[in-house]
C-alpha positions in Angstrom: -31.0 29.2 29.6 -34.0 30.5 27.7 -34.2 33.2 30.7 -32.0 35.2 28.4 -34.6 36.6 26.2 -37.1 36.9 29.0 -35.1 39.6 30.2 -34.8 41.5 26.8 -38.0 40.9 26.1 -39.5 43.0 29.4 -39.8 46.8 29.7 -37.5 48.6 31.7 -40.1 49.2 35.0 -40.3 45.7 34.8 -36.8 44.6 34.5 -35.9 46.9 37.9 -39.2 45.0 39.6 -37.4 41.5 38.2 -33.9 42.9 39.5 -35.9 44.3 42.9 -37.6 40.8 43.8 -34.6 38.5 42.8 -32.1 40.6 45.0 -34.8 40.4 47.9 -35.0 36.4 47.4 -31.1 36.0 47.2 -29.8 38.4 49.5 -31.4 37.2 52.6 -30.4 33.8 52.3 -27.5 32.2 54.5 -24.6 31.8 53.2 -24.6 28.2 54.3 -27.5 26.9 52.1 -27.7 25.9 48.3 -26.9 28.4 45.7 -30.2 27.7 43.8 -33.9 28.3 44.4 -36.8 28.6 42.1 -38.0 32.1 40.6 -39.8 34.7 41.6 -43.2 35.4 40.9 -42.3 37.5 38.7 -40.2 35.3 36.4 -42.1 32.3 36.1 -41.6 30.8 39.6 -41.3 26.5 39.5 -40.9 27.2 35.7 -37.3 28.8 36.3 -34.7 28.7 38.4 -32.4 31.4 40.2 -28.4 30.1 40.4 -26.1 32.3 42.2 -22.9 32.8 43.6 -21.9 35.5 46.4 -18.6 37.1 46.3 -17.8 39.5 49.1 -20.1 42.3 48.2 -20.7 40.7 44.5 -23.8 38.8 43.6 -23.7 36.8 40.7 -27.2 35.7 39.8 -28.5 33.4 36.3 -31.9 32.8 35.7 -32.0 29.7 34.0 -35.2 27.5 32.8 -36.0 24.4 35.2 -34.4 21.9 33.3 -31.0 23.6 33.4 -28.1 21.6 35.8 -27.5 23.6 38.7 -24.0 22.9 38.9 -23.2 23.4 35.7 -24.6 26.8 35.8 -22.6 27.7 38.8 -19.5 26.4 36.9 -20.3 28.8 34.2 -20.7 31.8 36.9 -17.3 30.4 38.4 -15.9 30.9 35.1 -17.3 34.5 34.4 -16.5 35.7 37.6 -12.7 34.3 37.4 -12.5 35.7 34.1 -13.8 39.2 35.1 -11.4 38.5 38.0 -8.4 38.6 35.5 -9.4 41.3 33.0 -10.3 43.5 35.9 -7.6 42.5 38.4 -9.8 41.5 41.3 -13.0 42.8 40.1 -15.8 45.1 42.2 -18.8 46.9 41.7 -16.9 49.8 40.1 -15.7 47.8 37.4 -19.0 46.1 36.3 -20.7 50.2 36.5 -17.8 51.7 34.6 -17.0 49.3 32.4 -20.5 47.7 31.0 -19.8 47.3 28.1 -16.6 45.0 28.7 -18.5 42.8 31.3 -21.3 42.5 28.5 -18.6 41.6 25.8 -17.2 38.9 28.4 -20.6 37.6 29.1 -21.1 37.1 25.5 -18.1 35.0 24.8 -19.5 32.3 27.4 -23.5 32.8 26.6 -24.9 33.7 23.8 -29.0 33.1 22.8 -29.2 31.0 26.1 -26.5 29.1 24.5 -23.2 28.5 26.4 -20.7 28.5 23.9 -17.6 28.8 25.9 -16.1 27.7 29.2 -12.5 27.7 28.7 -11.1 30.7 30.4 -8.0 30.5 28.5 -9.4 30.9 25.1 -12.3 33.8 26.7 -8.9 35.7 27.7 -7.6 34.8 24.4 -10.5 36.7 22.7 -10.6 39.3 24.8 -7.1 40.3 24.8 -7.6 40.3 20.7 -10.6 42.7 21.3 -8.3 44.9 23.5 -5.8 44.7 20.4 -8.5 45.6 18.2 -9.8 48.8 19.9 -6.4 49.5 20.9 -5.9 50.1 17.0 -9.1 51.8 16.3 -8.5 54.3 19.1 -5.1 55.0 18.0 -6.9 55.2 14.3 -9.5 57.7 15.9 -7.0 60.0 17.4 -5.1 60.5 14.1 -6.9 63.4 13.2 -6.1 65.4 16.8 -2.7 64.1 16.4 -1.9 65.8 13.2 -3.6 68.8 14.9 -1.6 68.7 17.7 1.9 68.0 15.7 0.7 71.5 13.5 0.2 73.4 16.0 3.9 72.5 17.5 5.9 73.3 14.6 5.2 77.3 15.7 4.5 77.6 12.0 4.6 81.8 12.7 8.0 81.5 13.9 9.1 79.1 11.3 7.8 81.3 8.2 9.6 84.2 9.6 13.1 82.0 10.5 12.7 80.9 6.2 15.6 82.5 4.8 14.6 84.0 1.7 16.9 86.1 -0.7 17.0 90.0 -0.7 14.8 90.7 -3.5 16.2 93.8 -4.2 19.7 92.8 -5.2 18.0 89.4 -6.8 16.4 91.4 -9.2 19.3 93.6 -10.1 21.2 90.2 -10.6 18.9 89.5 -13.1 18.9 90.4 -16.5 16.8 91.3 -19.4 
């Protein structure tokens, strides 16, 4: 999956032209034919391969070098879209816009460097559910500050400075002696 870093490695008005061509060669396929064609012209063509799966409105494409196993790609995009499935509770578009960063995260704990390091979906929602924990924790840390704020400015401290029952200085001071 050295396709990876071919991504990374292009500038932006080329990624959109990679993104433009891929959807135009996957999209117009039926639904009844294989899930895996070779590249674009644009990514290499015979040199790599496109592997996809198509999930109601959804398209799941990998761009993976020619000697990669087909169905052990779409395995690995079974496995990311089941897990996004649970985190998201039946995922759509609006989830992978709004929440990037997550998908990204999720991605990373089955690919990394072209490298697929995990396929288990119990031990990616394992992981993930720690990183929820984790920024959970921080986010609560992170708000400390407007909590306290918030708790200050609800004690009324006016109110409660004036309600502090202090002696009559007058009469304290005639109490006193010298």
């Amino acid at each position: 999956m050295a396709s990876h870093t071919l991504h990374q490695l292009q500038n932006e008005e080329m990624q959109q032209q990679i993104i433009k061509e891929t959807f135009q060669l996957v999209s117009k396929r039926d639904d009844n034919v294989c899930n895996f064609l070779e590249g674009g012209s644009l990514i290499g063509g015979a040199d790599y391969k496109l592997i996809y799966r198509h999930y109601a409105t959804l398209y799941f494409v990998f761009c993976v070098d020619s000697s990669e196993s087909e169905l052990g790609i779409l395995d690995l995009i079974q496995v990311f879209v089941e897990t996004l499935d649970k985190c998201f509770e039946n995922v759509c578009e609006l989830d992978l816009i709004f929440h990037v960063d997550k998908v990204h995260y999720i991605l990373n704990e089955l690919v990394m460097g072209g490298m697929v390091l995990e396929t288990n979906m119990t031990e990616i929602i394992t992981r993930i559910d720690d990183q929820n924990k984790l920024e959970k924790q921080e986010a609560g840390l992170a708000a400390a500050p407007a909590r306290a704020v918030s708790a200050v400015k609800n004690m009324n401290l006016p109110q409660q400075i004036k309600d502090i029952k202090l002696p009559d200085l007058p009469a304290a001071i005639k109490d006193l002696k010298f």
